[in-house]
N, C-alpha and C positions, 0 to 999 in steps of 0.2 A: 658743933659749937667750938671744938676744938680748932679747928681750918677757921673759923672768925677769927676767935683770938690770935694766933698768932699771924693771921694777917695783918691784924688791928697793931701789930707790935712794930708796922714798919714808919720808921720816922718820917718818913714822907706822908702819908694817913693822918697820923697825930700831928704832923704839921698843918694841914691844908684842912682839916674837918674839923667838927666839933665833939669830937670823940675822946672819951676821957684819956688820960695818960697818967699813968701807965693803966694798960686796958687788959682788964683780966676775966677771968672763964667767967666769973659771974656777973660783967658787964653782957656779955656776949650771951648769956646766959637769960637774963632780962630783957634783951632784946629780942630775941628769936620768941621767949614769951611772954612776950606783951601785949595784950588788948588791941586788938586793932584800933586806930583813929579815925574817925568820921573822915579829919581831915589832911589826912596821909597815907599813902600806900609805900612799903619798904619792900623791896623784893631782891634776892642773892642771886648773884649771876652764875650760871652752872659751866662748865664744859660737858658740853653735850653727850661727849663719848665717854671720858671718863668720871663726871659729876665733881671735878675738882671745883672746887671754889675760886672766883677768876677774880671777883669785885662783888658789889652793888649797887644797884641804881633804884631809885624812889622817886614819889611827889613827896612835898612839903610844904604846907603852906595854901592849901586848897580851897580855894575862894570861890566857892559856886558862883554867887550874885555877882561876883567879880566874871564869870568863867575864864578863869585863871589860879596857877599852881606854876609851885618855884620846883625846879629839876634838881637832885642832887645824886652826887654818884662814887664812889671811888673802886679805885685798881689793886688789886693785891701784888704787891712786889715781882712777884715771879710768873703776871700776866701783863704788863706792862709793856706797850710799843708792838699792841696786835689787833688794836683796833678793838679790844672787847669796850670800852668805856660807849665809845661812839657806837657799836651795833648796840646795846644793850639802850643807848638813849632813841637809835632807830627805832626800835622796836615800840617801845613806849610811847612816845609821843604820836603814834597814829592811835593807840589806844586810848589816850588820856584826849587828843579832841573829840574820836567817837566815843566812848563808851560815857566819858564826862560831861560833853557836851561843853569842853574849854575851848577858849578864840586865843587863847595866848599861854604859853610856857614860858616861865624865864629862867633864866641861872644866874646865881654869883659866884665870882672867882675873885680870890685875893690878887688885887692890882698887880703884882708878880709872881703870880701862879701860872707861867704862859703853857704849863701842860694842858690843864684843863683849859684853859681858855683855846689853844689849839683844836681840845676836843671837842668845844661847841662851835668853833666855825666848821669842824668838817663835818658836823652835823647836820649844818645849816644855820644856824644860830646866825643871827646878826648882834654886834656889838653895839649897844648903844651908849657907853659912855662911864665915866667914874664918878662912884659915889663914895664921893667924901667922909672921912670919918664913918661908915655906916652902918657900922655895928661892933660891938664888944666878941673877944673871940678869945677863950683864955687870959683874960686881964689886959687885953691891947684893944687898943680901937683898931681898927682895919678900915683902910680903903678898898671895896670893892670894883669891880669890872661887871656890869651886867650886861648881862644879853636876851634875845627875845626869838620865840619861833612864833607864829602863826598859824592858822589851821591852815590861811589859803597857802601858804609856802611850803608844803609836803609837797614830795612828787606825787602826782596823779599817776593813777591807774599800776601803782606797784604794790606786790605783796610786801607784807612786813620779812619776810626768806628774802626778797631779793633788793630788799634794801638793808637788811643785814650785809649781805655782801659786796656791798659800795666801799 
């Protein structure tokens, strides 16, 4: 929980998330133990070799009836500009159409967030447009950017390993 927090400490995090600030061990602390949600999965991104803490990527927003769920993810400082945001949403998203049985993922990104938004086109994501005013975000409205994947839009016939390394 310690490697949360002081992930959580980077201004770029508290800017772009909805993560408290200032984010302290026992934010980090309630997160790790929290009841799972019917309708969310949170999960921490590892390095493989060493188990350092890189990011995290989640569903949020899990709409069965819908079969649909909003992607959300971020980078820890010192994993940034390696491709972890995008493998980690690789990976996911074949899980989240099969195992869920969702026809659609989407993300939002703060209309000048063009990191993340970056990260869901080389995902695959397609952008479909700005949403005005569309939510409260620390005291500001925000204009978001969303975007959309699909089940039929995954590459065929690849493991989640080898599309990690796209």
């Amino acid at each position: 929980m310690p490697s949360i927090t002081a992930a959580c400490q980077d201004s770029e995090i508290a800017r772009w998330t909805r993560i408290p600030s200032p984010y302290t061990l026992a934010h980090a602390t309630a997160w790790v133990e929290a009841k799972p949600e019917e309708n969310a999965v949170s999960l921490l991104v590892l390095d493989a070799a060493t188990e350092q803490l890189l990011g995290a990527v989640g569903l949020v927003a899990i709409e069965r009836e819908q079969a649909r769920a909003a992607v959300g993810f971020w980078t820890a400082a010192w994993a940034r500009r390696r491709g972890v945001a995008a493998g980690a949403i690789r990976l996911l998203a074949p899980w989240a159409f099969e195992a869920l049985a969702l026809a659609r993922l989407q993300a939002f990104a703060h209309e000048v967030n063009h990191g993340s938004q970056r990260t869901l086109e080389r995902v695959g994501f397609t952008r479909e447009g700005i949403l005005r005013s569309y939510g409260e975000v620390k005291g500001e409205r925000w204009d978001m950017a969303v975007f959309s994947l699909l089940a039929e839009e995954l590459p065929q016939g690849k493991s989640s390993a080898s599309r990690l390394s796209e």
